[in-house]
Backbone as a printed PyTorch tensor [residue, N CA C, xyz], in Angstrom:
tensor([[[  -3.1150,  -85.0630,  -72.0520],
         [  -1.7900,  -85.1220,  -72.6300],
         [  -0.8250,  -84.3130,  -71.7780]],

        [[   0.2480,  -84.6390,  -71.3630],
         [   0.7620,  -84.0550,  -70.2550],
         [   2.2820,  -83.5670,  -71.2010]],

        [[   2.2760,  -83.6770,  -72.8130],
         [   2.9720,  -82.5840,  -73.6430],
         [   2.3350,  -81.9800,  -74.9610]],

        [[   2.2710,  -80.9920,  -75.3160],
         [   1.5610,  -80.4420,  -76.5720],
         [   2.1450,  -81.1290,  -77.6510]],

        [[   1.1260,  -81.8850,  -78.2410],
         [   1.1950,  -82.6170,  -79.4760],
         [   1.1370,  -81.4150,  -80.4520]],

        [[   1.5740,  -81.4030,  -81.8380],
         [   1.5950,  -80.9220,  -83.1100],
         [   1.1880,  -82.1010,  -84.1070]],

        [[   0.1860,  -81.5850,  -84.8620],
         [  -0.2080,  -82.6560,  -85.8620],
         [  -0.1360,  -81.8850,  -86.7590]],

        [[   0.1330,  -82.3330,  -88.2970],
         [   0.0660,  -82.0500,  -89.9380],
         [  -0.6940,  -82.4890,  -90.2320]],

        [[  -2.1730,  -82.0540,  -90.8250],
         [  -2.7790,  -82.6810,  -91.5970],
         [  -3.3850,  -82.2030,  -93.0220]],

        [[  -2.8430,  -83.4870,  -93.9090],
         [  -3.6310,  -82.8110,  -95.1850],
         [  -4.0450,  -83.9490,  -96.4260]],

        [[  -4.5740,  -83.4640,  -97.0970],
         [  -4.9940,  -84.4130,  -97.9650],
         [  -3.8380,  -84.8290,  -99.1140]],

        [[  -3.9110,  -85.2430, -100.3320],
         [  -3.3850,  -85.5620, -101.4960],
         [  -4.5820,  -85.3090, -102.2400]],

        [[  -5.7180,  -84.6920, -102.1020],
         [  -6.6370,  -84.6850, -103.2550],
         [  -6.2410,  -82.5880, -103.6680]],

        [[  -6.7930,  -82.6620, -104.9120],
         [  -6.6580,  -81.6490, -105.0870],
         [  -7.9980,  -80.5930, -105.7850]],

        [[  -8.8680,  -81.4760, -105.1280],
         [ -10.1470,  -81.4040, -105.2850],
         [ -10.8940,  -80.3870, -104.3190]],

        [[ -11.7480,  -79.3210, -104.5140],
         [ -12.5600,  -78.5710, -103.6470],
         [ -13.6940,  -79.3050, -102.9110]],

        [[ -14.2770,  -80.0670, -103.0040],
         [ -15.1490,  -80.3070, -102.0140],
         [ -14.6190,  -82.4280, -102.1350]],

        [[ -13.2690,  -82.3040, -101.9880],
         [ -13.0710,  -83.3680, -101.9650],
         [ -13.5860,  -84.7240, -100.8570]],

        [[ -13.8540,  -85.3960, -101.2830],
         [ -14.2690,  -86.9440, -100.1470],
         [ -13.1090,  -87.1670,  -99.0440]],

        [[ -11.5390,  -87.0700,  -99.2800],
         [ -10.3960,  -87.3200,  -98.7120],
         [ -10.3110,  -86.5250,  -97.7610]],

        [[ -10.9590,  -84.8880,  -98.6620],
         [ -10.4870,  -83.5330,  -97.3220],
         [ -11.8380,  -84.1250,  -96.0790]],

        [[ -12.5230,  -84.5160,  -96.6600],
         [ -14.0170,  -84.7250,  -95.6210],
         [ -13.5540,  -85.9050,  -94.5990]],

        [[ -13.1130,  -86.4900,  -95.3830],
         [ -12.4550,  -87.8670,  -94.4180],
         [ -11.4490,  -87.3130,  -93.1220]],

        [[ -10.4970,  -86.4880,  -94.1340],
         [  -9.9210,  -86.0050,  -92.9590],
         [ -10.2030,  -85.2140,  -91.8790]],

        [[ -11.1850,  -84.6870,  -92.0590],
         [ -11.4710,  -83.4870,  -91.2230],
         [ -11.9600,  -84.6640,  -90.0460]],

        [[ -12.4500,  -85.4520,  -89.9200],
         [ -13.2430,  -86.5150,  -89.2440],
         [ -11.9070,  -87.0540,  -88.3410]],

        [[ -11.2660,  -87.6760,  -88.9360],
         [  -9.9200,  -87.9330,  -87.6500],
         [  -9.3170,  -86.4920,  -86.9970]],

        [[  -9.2670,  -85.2530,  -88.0230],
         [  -8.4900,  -84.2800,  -87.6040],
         [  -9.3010,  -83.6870,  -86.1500]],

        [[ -10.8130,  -84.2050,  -85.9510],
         [ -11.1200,  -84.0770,  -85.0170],
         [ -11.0900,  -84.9510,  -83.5000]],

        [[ -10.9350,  -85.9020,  -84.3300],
         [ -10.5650,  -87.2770,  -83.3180],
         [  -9.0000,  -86.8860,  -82.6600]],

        [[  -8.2920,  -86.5170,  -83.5670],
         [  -6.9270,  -85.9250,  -83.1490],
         [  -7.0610,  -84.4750,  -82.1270]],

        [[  -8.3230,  -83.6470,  -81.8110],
         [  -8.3220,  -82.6450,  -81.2800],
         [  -8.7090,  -83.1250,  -80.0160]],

        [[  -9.8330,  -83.9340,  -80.0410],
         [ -10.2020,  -84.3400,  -78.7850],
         [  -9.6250,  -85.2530,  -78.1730]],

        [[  -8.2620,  -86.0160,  -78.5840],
         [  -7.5450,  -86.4940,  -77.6250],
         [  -6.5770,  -85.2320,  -77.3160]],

        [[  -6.2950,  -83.8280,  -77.6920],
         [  -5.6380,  -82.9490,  -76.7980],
         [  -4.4500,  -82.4690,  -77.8370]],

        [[  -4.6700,  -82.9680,  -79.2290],
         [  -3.3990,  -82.8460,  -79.9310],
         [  -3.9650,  -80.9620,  -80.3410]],

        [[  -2.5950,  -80.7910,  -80.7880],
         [  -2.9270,  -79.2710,  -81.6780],
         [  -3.0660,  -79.6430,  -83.0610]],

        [[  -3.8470,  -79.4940,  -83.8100],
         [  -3.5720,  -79.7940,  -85.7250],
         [  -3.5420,  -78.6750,  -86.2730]],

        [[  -3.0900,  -78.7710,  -86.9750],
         [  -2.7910,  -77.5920,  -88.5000],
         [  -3.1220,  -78.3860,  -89.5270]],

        [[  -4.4360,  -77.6600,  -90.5020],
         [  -5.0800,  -78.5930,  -91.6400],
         [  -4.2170,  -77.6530,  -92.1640]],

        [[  -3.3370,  -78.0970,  -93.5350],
         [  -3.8320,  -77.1650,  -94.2510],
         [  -4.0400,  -78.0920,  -95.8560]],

        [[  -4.0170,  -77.1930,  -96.8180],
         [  -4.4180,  -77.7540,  -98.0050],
         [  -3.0350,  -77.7590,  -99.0750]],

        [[  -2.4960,  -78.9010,  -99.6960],
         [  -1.3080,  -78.8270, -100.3940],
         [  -1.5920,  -77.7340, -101.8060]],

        [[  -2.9810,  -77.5600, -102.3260],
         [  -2.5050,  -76.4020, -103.4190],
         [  -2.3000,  -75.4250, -102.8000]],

        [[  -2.0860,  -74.8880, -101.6160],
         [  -1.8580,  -73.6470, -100.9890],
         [  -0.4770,  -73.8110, -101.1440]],

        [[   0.0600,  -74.9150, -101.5830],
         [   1.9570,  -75.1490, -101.5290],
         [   2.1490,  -75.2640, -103.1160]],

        [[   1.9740,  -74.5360, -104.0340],
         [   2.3890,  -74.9460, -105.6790],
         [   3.8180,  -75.3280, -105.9260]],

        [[   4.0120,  -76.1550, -106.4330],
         [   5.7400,  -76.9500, -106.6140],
         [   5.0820,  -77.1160, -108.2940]],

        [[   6.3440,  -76.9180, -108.9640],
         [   6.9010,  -77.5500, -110.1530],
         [   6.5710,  -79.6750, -110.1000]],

        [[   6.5250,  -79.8780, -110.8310],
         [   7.1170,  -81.0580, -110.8170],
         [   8.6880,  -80.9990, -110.5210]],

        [[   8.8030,  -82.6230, -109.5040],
         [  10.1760,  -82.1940, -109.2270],
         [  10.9340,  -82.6210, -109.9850]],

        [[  12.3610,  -82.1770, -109.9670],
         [  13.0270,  -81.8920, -111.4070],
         [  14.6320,  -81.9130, -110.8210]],

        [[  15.3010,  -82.2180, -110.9960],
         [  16.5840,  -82.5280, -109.8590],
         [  17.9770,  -81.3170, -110.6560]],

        [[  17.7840,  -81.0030, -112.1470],
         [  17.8500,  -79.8950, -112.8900],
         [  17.5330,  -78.5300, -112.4210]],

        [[  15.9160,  -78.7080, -112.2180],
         [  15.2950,  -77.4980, -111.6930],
         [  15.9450,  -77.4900, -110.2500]],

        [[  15.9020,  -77.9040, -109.5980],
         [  16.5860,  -78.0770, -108.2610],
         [  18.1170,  -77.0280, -108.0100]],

        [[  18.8790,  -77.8430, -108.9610],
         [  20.3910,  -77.5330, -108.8600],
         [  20.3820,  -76.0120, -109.2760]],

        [[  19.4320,  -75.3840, -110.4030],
         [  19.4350,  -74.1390, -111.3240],
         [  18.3880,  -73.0770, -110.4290]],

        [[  17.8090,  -73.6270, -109.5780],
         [  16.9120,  -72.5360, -108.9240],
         [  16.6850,  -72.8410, -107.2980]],

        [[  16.8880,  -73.9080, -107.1450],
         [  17.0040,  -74.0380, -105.4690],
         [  15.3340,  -74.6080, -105.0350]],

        [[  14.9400,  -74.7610, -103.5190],
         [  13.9050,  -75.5810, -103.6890],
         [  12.7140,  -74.0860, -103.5960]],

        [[  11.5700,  -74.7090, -104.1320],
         [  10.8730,  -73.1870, -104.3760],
         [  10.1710,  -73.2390, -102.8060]],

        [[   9.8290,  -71.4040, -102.6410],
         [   9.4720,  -71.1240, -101.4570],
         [   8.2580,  -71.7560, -100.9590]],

        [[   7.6720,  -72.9930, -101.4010],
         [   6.4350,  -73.6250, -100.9070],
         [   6.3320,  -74.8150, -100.4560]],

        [[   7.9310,  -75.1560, -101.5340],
         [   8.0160,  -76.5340, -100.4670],
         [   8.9420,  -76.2220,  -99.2460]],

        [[  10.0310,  -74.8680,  -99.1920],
         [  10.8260,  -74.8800,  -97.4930],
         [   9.9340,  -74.3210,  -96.7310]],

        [[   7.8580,  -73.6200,  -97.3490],
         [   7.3400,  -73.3570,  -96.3030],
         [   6.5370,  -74.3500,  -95.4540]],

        [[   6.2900,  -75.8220,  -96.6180],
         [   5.7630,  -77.0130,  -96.0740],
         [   6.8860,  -77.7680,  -95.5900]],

        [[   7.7550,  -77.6640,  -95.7230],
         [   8.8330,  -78.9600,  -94.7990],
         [   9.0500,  -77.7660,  -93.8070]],

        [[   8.6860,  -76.8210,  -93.5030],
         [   9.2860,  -76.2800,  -92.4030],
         [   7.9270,  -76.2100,  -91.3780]],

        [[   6.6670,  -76.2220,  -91.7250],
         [   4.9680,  -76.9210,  -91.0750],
         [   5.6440,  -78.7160,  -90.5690]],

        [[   6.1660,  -79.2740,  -91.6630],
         [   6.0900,  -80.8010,  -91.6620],
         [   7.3360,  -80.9780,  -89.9990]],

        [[   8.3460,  -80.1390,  -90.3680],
         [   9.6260,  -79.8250,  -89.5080],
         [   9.0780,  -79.6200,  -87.9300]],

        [[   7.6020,  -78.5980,  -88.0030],
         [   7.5230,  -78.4290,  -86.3070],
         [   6.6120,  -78.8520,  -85.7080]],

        [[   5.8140,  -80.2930,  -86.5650],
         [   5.0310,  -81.2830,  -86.0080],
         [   5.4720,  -82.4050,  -85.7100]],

        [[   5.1280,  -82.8360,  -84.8700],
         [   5.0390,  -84.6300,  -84.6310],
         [   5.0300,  -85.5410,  -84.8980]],

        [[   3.8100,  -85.4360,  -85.9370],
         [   3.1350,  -86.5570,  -86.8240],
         [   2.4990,  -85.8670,  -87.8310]],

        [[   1.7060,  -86.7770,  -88.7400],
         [   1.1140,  -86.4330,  -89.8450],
         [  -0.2500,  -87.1410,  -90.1790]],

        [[  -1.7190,  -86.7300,  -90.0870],
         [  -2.7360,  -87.4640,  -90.8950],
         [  -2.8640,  -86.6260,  -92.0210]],

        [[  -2.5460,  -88.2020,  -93.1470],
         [  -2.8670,  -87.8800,  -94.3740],
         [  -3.8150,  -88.6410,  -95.2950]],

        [[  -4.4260,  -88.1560,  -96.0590],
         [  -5.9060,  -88.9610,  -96.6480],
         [  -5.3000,  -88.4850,  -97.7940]],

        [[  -5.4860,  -89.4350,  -98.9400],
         [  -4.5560,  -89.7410, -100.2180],
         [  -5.9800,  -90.1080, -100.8810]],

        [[  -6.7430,  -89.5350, -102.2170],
         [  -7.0790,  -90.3330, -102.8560],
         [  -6.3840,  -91.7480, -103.7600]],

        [[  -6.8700,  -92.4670, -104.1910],
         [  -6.3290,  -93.3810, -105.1340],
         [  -6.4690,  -93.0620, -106.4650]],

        [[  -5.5330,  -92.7330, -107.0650],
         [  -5.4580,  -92.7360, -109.0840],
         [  -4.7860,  -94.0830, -109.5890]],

        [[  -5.6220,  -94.9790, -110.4730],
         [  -4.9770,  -95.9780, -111.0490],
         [  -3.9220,  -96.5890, -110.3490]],

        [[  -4.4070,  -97.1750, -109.0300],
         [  -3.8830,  -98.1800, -108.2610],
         [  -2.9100,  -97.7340, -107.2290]],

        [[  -2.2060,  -96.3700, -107.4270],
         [  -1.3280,  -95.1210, -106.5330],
         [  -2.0820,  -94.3580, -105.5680]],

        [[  -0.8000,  -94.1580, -104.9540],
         [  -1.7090,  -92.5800, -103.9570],
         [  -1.5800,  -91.3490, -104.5880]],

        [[  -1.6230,  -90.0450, -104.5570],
         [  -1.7010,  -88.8970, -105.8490],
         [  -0.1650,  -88.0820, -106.0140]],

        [[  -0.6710,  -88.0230, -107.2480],
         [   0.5900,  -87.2410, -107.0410],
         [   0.7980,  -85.9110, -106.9160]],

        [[  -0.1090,  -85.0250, -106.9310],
         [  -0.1240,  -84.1790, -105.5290],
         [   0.9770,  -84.3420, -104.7000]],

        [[   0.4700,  -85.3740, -103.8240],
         [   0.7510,  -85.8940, -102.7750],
         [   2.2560,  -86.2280, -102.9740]],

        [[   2.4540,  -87.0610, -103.8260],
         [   4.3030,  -87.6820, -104.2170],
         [   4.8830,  -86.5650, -104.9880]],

        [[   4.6110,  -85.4090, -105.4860],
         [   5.2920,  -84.6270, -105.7520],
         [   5.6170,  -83.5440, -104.3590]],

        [[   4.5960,  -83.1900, -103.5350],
         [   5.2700,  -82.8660, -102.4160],
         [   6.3940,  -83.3420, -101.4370]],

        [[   5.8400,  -84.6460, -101.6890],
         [   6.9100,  -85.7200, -100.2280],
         [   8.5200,  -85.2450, -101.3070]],

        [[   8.3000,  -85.2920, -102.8060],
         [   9.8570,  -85.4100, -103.0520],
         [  10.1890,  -84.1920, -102.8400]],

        [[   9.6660,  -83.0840, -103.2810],
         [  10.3470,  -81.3120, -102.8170],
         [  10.9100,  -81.6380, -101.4210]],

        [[   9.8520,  -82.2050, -100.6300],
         [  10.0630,  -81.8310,  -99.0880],
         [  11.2770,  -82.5030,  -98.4160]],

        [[  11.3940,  -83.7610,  -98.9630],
         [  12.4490,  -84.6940,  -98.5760],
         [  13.7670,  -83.9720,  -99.2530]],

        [[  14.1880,  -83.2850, -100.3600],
         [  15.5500,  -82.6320, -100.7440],
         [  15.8710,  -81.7330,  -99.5630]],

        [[  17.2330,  -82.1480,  -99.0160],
         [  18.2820,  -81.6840,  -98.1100],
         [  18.4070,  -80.1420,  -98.3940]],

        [[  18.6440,  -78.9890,  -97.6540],
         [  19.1930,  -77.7990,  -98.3270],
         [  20.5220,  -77.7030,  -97.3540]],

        [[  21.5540,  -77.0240,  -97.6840],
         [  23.0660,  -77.5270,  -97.4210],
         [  23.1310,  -77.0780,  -95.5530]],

        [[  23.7210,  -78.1540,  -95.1570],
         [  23.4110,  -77.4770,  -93.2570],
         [  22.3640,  -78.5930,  -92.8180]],

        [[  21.1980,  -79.2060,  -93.7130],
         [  20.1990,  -79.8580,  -92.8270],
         [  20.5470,  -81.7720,  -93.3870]],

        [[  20.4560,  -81.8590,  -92.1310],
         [  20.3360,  -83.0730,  -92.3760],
         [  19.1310,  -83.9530,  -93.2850]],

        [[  19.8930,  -85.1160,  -93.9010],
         [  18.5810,  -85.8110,  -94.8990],
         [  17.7620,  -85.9550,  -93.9670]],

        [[  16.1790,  -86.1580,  -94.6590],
         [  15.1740,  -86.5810,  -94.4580],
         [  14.8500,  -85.4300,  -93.2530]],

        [[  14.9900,  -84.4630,  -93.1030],
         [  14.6670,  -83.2700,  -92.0770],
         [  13.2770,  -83.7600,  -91.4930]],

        [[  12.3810,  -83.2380,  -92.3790],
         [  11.0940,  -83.1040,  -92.4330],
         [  10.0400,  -84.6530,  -92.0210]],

        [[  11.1360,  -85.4360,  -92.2200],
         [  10.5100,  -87.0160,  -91.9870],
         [  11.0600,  -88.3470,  -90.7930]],

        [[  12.1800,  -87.6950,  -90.9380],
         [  12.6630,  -89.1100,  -89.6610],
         [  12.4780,  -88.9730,  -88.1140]],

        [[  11.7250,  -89.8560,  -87.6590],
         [  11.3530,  -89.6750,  -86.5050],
         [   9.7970,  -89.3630,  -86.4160]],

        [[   9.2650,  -89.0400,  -87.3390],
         [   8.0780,  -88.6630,  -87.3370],
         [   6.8700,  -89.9180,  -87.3100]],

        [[   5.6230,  -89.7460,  -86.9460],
         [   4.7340,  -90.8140,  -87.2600],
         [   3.5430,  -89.8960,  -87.6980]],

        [[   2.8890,  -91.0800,  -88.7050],
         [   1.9080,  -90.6510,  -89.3510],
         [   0.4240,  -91.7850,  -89.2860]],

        [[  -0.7210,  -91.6370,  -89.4000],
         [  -1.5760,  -92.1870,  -89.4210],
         [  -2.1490,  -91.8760,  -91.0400]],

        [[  -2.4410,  -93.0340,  -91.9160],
         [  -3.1600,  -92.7760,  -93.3400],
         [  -4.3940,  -93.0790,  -93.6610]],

        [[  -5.0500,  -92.9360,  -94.2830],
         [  -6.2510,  -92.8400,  -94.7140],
         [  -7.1090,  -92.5490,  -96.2930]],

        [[  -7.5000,  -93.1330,  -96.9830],
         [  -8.0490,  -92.5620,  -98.1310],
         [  -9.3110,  -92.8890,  -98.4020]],

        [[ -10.2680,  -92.5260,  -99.1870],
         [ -11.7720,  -92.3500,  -99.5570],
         [ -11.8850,  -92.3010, -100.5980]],

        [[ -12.3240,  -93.7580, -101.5940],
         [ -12.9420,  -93.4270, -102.5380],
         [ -13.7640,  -94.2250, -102.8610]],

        [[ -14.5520,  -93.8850, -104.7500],
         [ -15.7770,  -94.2570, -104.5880],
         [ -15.7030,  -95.2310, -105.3190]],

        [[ -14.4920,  -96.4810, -105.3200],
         [ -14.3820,  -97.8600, -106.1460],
         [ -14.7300,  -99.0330, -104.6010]],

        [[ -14.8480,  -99.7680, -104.5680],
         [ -14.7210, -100.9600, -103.4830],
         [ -13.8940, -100.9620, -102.6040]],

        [[ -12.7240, -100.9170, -103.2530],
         [ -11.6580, -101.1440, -102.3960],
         [ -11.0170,  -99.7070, -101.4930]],

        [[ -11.7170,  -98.6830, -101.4120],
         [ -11.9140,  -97.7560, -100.4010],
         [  -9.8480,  -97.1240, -100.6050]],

        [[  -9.6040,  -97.7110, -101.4580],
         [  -8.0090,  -96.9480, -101.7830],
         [  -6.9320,  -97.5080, -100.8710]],

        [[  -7.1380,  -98.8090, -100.9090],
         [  -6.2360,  -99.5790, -100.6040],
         [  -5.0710,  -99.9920, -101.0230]],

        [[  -4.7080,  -99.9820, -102.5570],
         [  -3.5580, -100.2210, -103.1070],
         [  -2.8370,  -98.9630, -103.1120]],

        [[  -3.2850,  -97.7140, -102.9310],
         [  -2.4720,  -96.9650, -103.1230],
         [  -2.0230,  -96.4480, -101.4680]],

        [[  -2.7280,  -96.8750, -100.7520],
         [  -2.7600,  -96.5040,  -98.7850],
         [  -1.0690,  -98.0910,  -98.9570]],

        [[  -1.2130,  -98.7210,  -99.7640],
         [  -0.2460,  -99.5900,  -98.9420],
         [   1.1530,  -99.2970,  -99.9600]],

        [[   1.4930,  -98.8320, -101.2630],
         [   2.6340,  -97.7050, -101.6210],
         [   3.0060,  -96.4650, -100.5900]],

        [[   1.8380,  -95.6560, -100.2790],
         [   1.9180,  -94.2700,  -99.7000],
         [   3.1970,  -94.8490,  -98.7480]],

        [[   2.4720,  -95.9500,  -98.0510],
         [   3.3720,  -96.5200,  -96.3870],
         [   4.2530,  -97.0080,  -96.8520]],

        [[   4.6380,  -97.4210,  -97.6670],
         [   6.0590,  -98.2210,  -98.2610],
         [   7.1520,  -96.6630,  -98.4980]],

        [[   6.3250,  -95.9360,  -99.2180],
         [   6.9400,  -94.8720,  -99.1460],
         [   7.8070,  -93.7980,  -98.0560]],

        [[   6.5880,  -93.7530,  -97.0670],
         [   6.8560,  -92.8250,  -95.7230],
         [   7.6850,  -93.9070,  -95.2400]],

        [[   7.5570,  -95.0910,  -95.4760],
         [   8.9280,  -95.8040,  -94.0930],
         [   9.7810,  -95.7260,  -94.5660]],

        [[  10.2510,  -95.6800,  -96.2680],
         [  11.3020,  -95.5000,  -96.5990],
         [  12.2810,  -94.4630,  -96.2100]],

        [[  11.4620,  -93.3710,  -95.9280],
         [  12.1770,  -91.9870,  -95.7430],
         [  12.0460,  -91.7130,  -94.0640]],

        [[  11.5560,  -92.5310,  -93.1780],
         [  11.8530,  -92.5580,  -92.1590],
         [  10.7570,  -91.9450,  -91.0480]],

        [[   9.6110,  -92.6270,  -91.4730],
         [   8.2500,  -92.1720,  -90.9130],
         [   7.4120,  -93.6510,  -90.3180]],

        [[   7.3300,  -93.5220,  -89.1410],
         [   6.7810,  -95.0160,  -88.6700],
         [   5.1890,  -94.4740,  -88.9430]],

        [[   4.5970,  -95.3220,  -89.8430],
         [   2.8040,  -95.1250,  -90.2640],
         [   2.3870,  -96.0610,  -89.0920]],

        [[   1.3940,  -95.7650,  -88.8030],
         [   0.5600,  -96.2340,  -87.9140],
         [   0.1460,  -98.2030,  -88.4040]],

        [[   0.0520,  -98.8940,  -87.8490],
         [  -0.9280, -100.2760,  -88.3510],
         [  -1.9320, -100.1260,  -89.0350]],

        [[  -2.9660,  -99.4660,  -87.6560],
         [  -4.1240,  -99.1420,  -88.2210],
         [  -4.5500,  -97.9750,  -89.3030]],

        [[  -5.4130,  -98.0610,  -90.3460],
         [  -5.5390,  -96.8880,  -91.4730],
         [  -7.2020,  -96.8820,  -91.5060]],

        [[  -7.3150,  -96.4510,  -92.1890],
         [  -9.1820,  -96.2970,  -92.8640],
         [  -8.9030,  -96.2530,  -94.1150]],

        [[  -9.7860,  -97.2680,  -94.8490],
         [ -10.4200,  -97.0540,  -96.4540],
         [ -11.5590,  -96.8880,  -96.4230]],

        [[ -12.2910,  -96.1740,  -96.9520],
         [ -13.7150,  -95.7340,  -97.0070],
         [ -14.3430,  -96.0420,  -98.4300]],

        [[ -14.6810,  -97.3160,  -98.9910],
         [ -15.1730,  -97.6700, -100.0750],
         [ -16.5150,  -96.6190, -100.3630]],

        [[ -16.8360,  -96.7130, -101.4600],
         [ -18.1010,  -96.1780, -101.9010],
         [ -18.1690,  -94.8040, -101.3720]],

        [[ -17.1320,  -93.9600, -101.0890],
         [ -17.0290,  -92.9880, -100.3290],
         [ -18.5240,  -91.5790, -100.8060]],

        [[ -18.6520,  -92.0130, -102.0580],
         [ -19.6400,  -91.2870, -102.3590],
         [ -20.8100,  -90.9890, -101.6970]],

        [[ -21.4740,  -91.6640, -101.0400],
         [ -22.3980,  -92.0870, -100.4490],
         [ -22.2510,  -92.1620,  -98.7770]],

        [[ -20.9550,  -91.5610,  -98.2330],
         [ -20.6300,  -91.6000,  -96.7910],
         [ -20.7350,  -90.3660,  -96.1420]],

        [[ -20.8850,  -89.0650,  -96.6410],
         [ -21.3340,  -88.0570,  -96.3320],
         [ -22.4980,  -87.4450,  -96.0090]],

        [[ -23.3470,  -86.4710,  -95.7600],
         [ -24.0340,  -86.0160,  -95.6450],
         [ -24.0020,  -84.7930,  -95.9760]],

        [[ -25.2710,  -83.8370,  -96.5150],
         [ -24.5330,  -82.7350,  -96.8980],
         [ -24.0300,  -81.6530,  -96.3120]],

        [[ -24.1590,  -81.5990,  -95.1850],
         [ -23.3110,  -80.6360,  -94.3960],
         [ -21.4840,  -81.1470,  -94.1170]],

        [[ -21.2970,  -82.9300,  -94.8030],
         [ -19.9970,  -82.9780,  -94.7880],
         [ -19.9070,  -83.8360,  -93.8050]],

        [[ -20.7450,  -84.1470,  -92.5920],
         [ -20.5770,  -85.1650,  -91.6470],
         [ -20.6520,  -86.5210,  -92.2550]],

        [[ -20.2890,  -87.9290,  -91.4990],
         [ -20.4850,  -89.0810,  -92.1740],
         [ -21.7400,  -89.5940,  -91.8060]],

        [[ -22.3520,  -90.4700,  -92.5720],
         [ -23.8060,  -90.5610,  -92.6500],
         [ -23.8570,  -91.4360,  -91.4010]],

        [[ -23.1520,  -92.5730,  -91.5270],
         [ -22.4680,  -93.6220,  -90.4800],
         [ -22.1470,  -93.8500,  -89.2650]],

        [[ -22.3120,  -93.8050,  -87.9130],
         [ -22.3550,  -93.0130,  -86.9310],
         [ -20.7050,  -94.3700,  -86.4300]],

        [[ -21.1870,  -95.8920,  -86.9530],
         [ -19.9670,  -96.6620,  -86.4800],
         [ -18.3270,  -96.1610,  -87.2800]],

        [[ -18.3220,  -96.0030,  -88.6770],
         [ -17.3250,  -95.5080,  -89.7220],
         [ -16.9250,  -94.0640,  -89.2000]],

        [[ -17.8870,  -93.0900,  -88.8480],
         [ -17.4510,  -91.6810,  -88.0000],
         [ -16.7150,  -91.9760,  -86.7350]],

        [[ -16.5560,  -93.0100,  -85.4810],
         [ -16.3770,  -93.2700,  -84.8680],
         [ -14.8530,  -93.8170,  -84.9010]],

        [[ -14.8070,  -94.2590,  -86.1640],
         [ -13.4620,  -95.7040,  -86.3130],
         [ -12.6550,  -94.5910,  -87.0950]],

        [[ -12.9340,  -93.4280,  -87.8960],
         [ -12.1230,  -92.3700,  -88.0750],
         [ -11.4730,  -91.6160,  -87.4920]],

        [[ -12.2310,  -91.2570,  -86.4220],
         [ -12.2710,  -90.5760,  -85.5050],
         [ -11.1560,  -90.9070,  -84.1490]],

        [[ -11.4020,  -92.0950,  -83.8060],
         [ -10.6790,  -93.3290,  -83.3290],
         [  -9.0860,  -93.1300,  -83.9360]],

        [[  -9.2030,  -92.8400,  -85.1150],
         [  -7.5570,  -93.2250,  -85.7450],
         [  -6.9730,  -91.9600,  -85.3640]],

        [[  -7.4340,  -90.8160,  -85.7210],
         [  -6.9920,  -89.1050,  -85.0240],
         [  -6.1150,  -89.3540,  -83.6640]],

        [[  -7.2150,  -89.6600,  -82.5780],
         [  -6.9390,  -90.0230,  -81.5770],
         [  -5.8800,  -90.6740,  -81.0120]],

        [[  -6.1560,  -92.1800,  -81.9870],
         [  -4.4340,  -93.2310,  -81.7620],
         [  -3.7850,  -92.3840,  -81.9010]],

        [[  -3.9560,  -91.6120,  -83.0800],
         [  -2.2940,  -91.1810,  -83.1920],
         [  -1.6990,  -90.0650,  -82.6660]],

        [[  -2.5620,  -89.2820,  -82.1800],
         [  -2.1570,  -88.0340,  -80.8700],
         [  -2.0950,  -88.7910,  -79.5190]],

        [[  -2.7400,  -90.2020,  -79.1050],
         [  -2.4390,  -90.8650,  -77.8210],
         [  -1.1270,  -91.4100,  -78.5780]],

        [[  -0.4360,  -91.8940,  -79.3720],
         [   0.4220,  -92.6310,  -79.8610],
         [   2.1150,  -91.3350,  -79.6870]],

        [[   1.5710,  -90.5090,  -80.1900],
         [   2.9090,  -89.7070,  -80.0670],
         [   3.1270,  -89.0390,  -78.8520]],

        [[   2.1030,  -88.8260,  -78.3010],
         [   2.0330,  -88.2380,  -76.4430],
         [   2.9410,  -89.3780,  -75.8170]],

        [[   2.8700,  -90.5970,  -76.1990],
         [   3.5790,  -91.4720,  -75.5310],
         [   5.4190,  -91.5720,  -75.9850]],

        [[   5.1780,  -91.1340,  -76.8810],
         [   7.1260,  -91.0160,  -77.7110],
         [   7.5340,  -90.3030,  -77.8940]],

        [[   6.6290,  -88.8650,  -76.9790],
         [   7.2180,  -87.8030,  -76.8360],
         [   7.3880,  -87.4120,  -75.3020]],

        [[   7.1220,  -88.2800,  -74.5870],
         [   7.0100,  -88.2320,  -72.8960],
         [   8.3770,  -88.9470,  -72.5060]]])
């Protein structure tokens, strides 16, 4: 890479030994060994209110979401692994994007998101590997001005794709994860050159 990539990566699960965080860790390495820098971190380390546009105006945005849009602010891109709840991606996850996306007076809209690219991903343990909610998430991020990648990963039956030290049992599915990290640190090396 002939410029230092910055990557965001984090889940939408809010789960401790979650399938999504495991998923991710698997591209977040695919993203290292094409040369990118990542920063995992974990969204309950960011506690937000539900957002509240009331709460907003009467208290301002709380110190966890200007410390995650200001992580989201000095990366590149973003891999994010979203479980699926009842056909959505989490809301975890959509209660952060809305803190993060509110303007504070001086910054331009969408700070934290336009211009940015992201690669998605989710893991779970129904068939459809969290597909209906991987294709909202992206309806979402383009709205606010985030080009998502084509390619994604669903990991059906995710239960059963681990091992217990956390690796994937799978050596082709570890590979095609891994693979997506990569695109997307070769992908922004190129639109940042």
């Amino acid at each position: 890479m002939s410029k230092t990539i910055c990557i965001l990566s984090f889940s939408g699960s809010a789960r401790v030994d979650s399938l999504n965080g495991k998923l991710l860790r698997v591209a977040t390495q695919g993203a290292r060994t094409a040369g990118a820098v990542v920063t995992e971190i974990d969204l309950m380390n960011y506690p937000m209110p539900i957002y509240n546009g009331d709460l907003e105006v009467t208290e301002g945005q709380p110190e966890s979401a200007k410390a995650l849009k200001s992580l989201m602010r000095d990366s590149h891109g973003f891999l994010i692994s979203s479980p699926e709840y009842n056909g959505g991606y989490s809301s975890l996850l959509k209660n952060a994007i809305d803190w993060v996306s509110r303007p504070i007076p001086g910054e331009p809209a969408l700070a934290a998101f336009t211009g940015k690219t992201a690669a998605i991903m989710s893991a779970s343990p129904g068939k459809l590997g969290g597909i209906r909610g991987l294709s909202q998430l992206r309806q979402i991020l383009g709205n606010i001005g985030v080009l998502v990648l084509p390619d994604q990963v669903t990991l059906p039956a995710a239960q059963n794709a681990f091992t217990r030290d956390g690796t994937m049992a799978d050596r082709d599915t570890h590979e095609k994860v891994a693979r997506l990290g990569s695109q997307l640190a070769n992908i922004l090396n190129k639109l940042q050159s």
